[in-house]
N, C-alpha and C positions, 0 to 999 in steps of 0.2 A: 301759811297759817290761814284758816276759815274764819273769817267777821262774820256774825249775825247778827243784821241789822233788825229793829224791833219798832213795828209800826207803832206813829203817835197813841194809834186809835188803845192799842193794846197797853198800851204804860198810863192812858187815862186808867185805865182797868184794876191798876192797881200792882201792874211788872215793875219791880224796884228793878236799880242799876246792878243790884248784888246778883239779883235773880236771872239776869242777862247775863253778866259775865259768864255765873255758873253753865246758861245753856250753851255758850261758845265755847265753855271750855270741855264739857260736856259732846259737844259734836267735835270737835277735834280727836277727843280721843277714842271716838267710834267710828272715825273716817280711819284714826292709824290702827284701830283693831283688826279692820274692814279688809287694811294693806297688806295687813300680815298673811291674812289667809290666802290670797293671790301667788300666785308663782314671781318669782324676780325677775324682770324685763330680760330677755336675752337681745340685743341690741344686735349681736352678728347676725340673728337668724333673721330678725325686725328689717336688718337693712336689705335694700335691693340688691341684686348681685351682681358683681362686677363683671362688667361687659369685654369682652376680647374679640376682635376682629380675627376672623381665616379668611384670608381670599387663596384660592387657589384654582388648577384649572381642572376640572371635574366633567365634562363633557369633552367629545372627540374623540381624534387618536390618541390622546395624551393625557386623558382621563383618568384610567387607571392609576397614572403617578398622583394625581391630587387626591383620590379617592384615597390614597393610602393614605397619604398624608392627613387627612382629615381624623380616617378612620384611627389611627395611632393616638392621633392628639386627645379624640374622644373615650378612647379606653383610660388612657392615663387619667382621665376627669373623673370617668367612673370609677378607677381603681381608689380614687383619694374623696369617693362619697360624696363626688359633684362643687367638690373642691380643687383648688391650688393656693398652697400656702395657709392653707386652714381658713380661707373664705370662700364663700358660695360664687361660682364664676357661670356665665352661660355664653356660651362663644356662639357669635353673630358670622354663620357663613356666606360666602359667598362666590360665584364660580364665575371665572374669568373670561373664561372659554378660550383662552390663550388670544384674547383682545387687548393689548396695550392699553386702547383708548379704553375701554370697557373696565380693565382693572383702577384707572383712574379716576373713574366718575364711582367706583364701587368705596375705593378709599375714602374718596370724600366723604361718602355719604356716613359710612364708618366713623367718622370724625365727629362733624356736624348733627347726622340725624341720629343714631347712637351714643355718643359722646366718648369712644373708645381710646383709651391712653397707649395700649397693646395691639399691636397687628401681627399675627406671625401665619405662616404659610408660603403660598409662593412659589410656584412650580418651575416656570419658565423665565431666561434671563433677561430674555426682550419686555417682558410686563413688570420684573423688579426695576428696569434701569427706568421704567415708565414711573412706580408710585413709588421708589427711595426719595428721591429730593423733594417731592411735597410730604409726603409723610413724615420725616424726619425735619423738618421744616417747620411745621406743626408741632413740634415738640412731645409727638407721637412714635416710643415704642416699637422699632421695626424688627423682628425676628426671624429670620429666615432659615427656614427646613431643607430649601433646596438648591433653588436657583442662588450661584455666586459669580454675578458679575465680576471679571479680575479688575475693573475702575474700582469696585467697591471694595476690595481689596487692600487696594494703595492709595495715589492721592484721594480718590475720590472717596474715602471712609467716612465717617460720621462717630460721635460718640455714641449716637443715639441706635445706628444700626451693628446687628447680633446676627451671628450666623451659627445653626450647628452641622454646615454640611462640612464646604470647604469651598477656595473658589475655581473657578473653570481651567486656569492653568493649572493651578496646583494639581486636581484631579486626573488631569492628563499627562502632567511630569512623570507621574507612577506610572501610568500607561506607559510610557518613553520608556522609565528603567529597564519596566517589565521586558519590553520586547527585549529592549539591550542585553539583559540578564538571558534571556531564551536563546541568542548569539542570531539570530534574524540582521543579515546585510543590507537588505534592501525591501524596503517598505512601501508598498500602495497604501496610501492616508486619504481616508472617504467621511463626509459629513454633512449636514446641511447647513445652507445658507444663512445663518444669523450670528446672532449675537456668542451664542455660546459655542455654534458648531466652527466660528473661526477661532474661536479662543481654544475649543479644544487642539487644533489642529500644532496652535503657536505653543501651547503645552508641551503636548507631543513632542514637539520637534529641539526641545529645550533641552531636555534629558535623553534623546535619541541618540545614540551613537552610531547610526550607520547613515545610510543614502535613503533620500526620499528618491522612489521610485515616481509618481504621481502625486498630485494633491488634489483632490474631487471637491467638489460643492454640488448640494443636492439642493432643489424646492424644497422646501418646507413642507411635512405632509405627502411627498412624491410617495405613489404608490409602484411604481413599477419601473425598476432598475435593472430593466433588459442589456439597455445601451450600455448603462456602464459598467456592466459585469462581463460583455464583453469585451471594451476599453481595457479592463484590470485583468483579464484572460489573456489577449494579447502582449500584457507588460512584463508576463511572467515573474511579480518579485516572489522574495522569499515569503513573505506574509503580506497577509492585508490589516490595518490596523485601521477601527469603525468606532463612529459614535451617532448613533441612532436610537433618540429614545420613545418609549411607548410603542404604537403603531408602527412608527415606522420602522423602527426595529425589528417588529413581528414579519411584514414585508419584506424587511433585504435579508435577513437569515431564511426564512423561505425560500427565498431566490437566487440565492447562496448555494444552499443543498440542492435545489433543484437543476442548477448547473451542474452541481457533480465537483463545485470547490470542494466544499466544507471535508476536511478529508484529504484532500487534495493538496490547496494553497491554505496553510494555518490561518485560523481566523481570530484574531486579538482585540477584544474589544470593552469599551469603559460603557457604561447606560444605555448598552443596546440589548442583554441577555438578565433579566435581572429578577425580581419575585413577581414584577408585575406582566412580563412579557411572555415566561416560560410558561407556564400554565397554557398557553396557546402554542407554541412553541412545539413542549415537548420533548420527542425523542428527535426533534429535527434538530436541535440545536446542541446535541451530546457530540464531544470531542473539542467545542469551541472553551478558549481562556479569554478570561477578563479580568482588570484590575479593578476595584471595588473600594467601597472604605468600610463595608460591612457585608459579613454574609450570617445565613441564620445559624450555621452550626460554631460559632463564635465562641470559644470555653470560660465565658464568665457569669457569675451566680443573675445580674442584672438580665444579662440578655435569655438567661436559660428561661426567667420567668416571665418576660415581655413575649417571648416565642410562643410557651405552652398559651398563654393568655390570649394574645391573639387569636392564635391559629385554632382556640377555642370558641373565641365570638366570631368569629370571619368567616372561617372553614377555608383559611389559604395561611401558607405562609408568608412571611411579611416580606417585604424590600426593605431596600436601604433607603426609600423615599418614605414608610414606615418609621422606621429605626430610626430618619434624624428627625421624622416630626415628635416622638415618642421624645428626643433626649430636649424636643426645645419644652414641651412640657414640664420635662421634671428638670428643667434651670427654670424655666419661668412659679415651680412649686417651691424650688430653694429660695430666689430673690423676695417673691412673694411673704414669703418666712420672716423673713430677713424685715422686710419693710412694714410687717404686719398687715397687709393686704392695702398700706396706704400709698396710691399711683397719683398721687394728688405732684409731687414731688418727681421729675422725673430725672432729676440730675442723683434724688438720693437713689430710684428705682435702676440706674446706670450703674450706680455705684455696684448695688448688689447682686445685678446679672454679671459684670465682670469680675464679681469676686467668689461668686458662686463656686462652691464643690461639690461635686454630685456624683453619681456613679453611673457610666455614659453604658448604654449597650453596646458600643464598639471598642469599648478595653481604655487605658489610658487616656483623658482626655483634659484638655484646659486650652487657654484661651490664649494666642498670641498679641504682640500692640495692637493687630486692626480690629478684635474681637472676631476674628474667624479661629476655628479649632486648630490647635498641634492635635494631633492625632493618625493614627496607624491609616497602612493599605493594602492590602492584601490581594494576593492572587489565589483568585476562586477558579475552579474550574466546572464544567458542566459535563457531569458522569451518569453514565445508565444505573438506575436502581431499580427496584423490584416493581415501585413504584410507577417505572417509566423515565424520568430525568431529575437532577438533584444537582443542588450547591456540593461544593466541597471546597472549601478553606486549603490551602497547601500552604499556610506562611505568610507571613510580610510580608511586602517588599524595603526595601532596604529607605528610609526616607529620608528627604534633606535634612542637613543640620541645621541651616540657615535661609529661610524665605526671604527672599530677596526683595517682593511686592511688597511684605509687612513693613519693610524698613521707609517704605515709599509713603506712608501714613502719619502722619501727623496730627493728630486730635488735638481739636478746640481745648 
């Protein structure tokens, strides 16, 4: 309510009290005439918009995967009007360069100098096993598009971390059936030296049914796999089954065909042949299979329009480092929904990422105890088109009933 107060000088004058009131009441109702004519406050548009961390690795040989990753995440912001959840979001990136230590001062600063409640991204498993436990710690939102530590898996889970890939066993289990299924006896198993390329290996070998012929460790980044493509020439198995992502990928299929395998000794392989690598690749890498949790020719209505979409803004077709950052967007657009854009709360903001139903671009999807995905695998293969080389989907593969790791999980 407006008081007008009336100087002394002015009521010597001869302003009665009646006369006052009148002008108070008088200016009140030409302050509320004044309001009407004004548009009504929009307060979502008023407020600042909610901030969300990416860190990913965007530089190097390994670039391309966070590149997509990025780029995914940003299509789906723009497909919802610079929203998720029907709030205004602006996501605070930042590239790791596949620095452990680098990804952890990046987090922080994510935290503190931003104020970010949401982190998702994440390329590599050695830079998540780096910022999970401070970040979740923080009582900060961790979502992860790619990299799946199998600790974070099982004991070492959190409520607070989200995965839409799957973790590094799991991934390579398929790889295992697949060859099993192909009827492949004995296997040369090649990878690099970390965190995920031992995990892939112990995958593998899970759901394997035949003989490990060798088991290789590679530098990190190794450009040239002379030596041991002799090694694996010499061992003559039936197949070789690889996990080399990014660059280095690009490198050992290269050098692969250029030996005169490819062709030769079958080449079976999980995140070495993928949307980010073939483009470079090509017709070098046609005839090689890979297990996969997504490829672009995928028969459902979700992914048919995330594809045209993409590969409309991009001018490339998408990965599967793509396709899971794409599906953590639209869970973190569901939960968002759900909480009315309010991250103040992040036990209720948990709540609603785990209860999330959304419609994944890799077909079937929902969320087991450790909040890592149940969902499909498929065996892709890479065929000559008119194009030059191309995905082709041939199926599932057949997937566990029961995750063994998730049972190993216990949430707060």
């Amino acid at each position: 309510m407006t008081v007008t107060l009336v100087p002394r000088s002015l009521r010597r004058r001869g302003f009665t009290q009646a006369a006052t009131r009148t002008r108070a009441v008088m200016a009140v109702l030409g302050a509320m005439a004044a309001a009407a004519l004004l548009p009504a406050p929009v307060f979502a548009a008023d407020a600042a918009p909610l901030k969300i961390g990416f860190i990913g690795t965007l530089s190097g040989p390994g670039g391309a995967l966070g590149q997509d990753q990025y780029d995914a995440l940003m299509l789906a912001v723009e497909q919802k009007g610079g929203k998720l959840g029907g709030v205004p979001v602006q996501i605070v990136r930042e590239d790791d360069q596949l620095k452990p230590d680098l990804a952890l001062q990046e987090a922080q600063q994510l935290i503190s100098r931003d104020g970010v409640k949401i982190i998702t991204g994440v390329t590599f498993s050695n830079v998540m096993m780096a910022i999970h436990k401070p970040v979740t710690s923080a009582g900060v939102v961790l979502i992860g598009s790619n990299a799946g530590p199998t600790q974070l898996a099982g004991a070492g889970c959190s409520p607070l971390f989200f995965s839409t890939s799957w973790n590094n066993d799991e991934l390579h289990e398929a790889g295992g059936q697949l060859v099993t299924n192909l009827g492949y006896k004995r296997v040369y198993v090649m990878a690099p030296n970390y965190q995920a390329g031992r995990d892939a290996v112990s995958g593998f070998k899970r759901d394997y049914r035949g003989s490990i012929v060798d088991e290789v460790y590679t530098q990190v980044n190794q450009p040239d796999y002379s030596a041991e493509l002799s090694q694996l020439q010499a061992a003559q198995p039936d197949a070789v089954y690889v996990f080399y992502p990014g660059g280095m990928g690009v490198n050992f299929v290269k050098q692969y065909r250029q030996a005169g395998l490819l062709g030769k000794i079958p080449l079976i392989s999980v995140s070495t042949i993928d949307g980010t690598t073939l483009p470079a690749l090509k017709e070098l890498a046609v005839g090689a299979i890979t297990s996969a949790p997504y490829s672009p020719d995928l028969q459902n209505p979700q992914n048919a329009q995330f594809v045209a979409a993409f590969t409309k803004k991009y001018g490339r077709v998408p990965s599967m480092y793509a396709a899971q950052s794409y599906d953590a967007a639209t869970l973190l657009d569901t939960a968002l929904t759900a909480v009315k854009g309010n991250v103040s709360d992040s036990k209720a903001l948990r709540r609603a990422l785990a209860g999330a139903k959304f419609q994944s671009v890799r077909g079937p999807f929902s969320f087991d105890a450790n909040q890592f995905p149940r969902a499909g695998f498929y065996r892709v293969d890479v065929v000559r088109t008119a194009n030059g080389a191309s995905f082709e989907a041939k199926g599932p593969i057949v997937p566990k009933v029961n995750n063994p790791i998730a049972q190993q999980c216990k949430m707060n």
